[in-house]
Biopython code that builds the backbone (N, CA, C, O; Angstrom):
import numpy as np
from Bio.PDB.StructureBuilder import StructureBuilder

atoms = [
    (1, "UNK", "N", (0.830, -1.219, 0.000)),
    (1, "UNK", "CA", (0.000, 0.000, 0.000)),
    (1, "UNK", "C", (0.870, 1.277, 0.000)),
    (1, "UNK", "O", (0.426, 2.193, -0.692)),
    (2, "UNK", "N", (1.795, 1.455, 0.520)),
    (2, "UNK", "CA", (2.733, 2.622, 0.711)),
    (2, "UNK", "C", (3.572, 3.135, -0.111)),
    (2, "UNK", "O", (3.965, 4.295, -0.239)),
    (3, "UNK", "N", (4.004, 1.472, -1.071)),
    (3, "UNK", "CA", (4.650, 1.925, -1.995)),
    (3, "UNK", "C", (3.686, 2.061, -3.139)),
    (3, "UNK", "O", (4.334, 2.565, -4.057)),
    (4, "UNK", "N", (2.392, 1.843, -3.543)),
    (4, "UNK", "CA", (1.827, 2.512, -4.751)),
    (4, "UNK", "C", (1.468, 3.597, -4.463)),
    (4, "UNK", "O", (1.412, 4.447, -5.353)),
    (5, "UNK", "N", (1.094, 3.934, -3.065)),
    (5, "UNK", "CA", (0.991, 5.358, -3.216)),
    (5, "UNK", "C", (2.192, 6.347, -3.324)),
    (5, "UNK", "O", (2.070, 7.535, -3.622)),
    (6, "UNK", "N", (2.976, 5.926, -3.139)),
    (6, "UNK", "CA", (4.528, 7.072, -3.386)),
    (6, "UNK", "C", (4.725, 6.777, -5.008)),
    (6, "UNK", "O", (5.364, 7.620, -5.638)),
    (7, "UNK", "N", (4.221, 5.657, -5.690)),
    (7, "UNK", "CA", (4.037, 5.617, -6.864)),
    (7, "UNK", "C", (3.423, 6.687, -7.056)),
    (7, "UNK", "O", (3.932, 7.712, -7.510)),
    (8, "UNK", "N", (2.139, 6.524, -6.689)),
    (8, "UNK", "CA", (1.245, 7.590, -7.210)),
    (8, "UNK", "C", (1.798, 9.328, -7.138)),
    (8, "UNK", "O", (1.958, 10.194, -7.999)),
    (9, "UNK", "N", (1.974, 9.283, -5.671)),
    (9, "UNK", "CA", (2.491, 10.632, -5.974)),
    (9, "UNK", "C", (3.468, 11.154, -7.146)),
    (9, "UNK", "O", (3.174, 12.151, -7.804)),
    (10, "UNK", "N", (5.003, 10.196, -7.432)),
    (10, "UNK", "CA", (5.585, 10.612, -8.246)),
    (10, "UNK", "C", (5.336, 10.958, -9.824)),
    (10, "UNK", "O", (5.876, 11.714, -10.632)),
    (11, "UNK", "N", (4.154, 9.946, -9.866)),
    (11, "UNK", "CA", (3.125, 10.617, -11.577)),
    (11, "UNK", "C", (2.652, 11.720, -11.161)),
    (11, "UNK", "O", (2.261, 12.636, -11.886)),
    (12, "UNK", "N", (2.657, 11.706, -10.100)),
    (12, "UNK", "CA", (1.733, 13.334, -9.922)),
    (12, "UNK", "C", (2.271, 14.095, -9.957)),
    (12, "UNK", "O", (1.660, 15.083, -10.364)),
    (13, "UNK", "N", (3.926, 14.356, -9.564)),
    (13, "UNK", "CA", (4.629, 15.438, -9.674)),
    (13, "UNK", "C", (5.276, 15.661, -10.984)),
    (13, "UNK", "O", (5.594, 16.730, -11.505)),
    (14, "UNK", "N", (5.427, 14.327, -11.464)),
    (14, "UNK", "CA", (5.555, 14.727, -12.715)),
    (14, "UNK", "C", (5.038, 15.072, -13.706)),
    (14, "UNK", "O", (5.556, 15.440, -14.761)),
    (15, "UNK", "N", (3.891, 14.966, -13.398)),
    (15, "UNK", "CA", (2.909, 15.688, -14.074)),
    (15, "UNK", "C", (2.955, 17.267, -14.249)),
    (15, "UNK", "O", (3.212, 18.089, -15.128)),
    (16, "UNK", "N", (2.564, 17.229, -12.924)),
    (16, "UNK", "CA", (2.690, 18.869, -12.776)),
    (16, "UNK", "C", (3.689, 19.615, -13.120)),
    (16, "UNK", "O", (3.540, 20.769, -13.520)),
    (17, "UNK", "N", (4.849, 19.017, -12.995)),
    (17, "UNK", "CA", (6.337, 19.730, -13.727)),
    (17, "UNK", "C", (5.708, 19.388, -15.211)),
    (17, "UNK", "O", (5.218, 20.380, -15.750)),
    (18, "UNK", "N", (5.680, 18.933, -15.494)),
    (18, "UNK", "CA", (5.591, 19.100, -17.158)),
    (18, "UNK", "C", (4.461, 20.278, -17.458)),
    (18, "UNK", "O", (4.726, 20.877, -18.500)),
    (19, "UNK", "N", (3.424, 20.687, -16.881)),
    (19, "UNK", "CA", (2.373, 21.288, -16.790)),
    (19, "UNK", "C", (2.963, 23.040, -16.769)),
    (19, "UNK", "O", (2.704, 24.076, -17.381)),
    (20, "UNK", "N", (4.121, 22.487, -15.398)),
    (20, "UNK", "CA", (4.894, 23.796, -14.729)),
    (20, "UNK", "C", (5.798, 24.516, -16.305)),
    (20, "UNK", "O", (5.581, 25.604, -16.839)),
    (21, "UNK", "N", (6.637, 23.627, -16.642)),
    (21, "UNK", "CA", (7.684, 23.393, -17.817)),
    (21, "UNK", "C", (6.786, 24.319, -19.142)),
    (21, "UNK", "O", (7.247, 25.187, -19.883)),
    (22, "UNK", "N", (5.737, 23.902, -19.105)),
    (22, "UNK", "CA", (4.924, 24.241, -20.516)),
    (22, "UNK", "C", (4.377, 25.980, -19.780)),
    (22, "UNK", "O", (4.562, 26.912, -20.562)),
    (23, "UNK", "N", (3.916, 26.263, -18.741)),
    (23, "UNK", "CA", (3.467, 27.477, -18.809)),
    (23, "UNK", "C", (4.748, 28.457, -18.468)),
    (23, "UNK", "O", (4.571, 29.668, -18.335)),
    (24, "UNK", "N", (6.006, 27.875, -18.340)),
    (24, "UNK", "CA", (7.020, 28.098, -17.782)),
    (24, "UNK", "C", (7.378, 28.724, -19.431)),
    (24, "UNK", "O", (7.336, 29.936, -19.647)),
    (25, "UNK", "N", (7.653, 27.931, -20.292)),
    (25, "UNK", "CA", (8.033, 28.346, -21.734)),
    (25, "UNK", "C", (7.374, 29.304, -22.310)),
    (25, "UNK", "O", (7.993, 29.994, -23.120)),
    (26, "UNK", "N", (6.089, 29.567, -22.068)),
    (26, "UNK", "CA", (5.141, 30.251, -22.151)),
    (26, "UNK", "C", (5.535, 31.883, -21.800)),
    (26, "UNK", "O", (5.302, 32.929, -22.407)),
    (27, "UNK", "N", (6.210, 31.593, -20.587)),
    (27, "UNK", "CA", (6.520, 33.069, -20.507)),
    (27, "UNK", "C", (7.628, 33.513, -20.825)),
    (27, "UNK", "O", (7.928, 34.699, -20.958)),
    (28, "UNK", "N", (8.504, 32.306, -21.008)),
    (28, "UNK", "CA", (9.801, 32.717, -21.368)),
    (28, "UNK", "C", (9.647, 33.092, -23.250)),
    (28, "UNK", "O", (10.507, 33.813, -23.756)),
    (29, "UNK", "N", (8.899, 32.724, -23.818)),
    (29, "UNK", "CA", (8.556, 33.076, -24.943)),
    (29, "UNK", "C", (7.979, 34.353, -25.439)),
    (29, "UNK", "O", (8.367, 34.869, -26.487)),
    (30, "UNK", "N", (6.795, 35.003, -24.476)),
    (30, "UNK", "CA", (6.604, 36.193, -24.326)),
    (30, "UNK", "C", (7.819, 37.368, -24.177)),
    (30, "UNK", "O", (7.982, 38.426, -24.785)),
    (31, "UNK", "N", (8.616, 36.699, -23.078)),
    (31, "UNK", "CA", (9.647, 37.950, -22.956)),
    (31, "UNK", "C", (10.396, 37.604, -24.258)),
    (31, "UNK", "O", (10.523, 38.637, -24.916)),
    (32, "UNK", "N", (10.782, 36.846, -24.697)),
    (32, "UNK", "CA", (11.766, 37.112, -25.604)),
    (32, "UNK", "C", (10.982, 37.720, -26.869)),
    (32, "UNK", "O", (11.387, 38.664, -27.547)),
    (33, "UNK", "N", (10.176, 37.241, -27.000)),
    (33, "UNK", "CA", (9.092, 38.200, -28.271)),
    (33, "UNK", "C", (8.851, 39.772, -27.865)),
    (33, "UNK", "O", (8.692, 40.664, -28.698)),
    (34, "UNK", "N", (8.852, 39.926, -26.679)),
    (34, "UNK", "CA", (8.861, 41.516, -26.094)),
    (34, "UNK", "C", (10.275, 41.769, -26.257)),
    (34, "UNK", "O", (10.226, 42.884, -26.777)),
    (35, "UNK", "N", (11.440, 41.496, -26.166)),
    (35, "UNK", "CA", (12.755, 42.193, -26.484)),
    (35, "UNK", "C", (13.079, 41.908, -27.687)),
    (35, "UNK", "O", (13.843, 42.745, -28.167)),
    (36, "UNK", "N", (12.819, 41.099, -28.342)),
    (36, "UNK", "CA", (12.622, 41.074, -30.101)),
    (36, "UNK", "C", (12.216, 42.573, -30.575)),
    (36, "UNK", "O", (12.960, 43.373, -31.142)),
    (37, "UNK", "N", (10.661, 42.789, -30.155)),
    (37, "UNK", "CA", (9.953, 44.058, -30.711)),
    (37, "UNK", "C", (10.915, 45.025, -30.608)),
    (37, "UNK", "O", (11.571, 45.557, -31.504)),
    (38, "UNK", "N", (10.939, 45.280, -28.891)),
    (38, "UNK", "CA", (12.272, 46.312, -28.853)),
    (38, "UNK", "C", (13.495, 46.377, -29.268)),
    (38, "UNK", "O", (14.056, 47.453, -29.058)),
    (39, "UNK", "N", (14.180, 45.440, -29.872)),
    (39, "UNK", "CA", (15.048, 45.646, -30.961)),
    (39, "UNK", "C", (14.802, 45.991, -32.200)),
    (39, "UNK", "O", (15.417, 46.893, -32.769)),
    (40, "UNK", "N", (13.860, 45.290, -32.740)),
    (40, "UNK", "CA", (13.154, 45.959, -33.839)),
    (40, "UNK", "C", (13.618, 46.886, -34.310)),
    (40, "UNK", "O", (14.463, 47.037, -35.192)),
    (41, "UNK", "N", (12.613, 48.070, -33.240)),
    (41, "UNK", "CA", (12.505, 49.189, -33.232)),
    (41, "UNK", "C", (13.451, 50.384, -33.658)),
    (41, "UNK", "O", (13.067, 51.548, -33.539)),
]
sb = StructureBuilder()
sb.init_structure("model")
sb.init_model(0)
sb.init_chain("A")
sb.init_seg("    ")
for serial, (resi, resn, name, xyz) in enumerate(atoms, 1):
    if name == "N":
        sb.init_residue(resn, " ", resi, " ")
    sb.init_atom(name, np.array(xyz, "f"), 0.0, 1.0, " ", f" {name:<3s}", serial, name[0])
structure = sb.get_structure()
């Protein structure tokens, strides 16, 4: 019992890091598209 649930948890965190990872790129993509513009310029 103890060890499927520490199973369980570890899908769960890895989950969420991948979740984290993707909205994480997300912003790192924004800023770099915002200092893009301002070079642009």
């Amino acid at each position: 019992m103890p060890d499927k649930f520490r199973a369980d948890m570890g899908s769960l965190i890895k989950k969420r890091r991948k979740r984290m990872r993707k909205k994480k790129h997300k912003k790192l993509l924004k800023k770099t598209r915002w200092q893009r513009r301002q070079q642009g310029r």
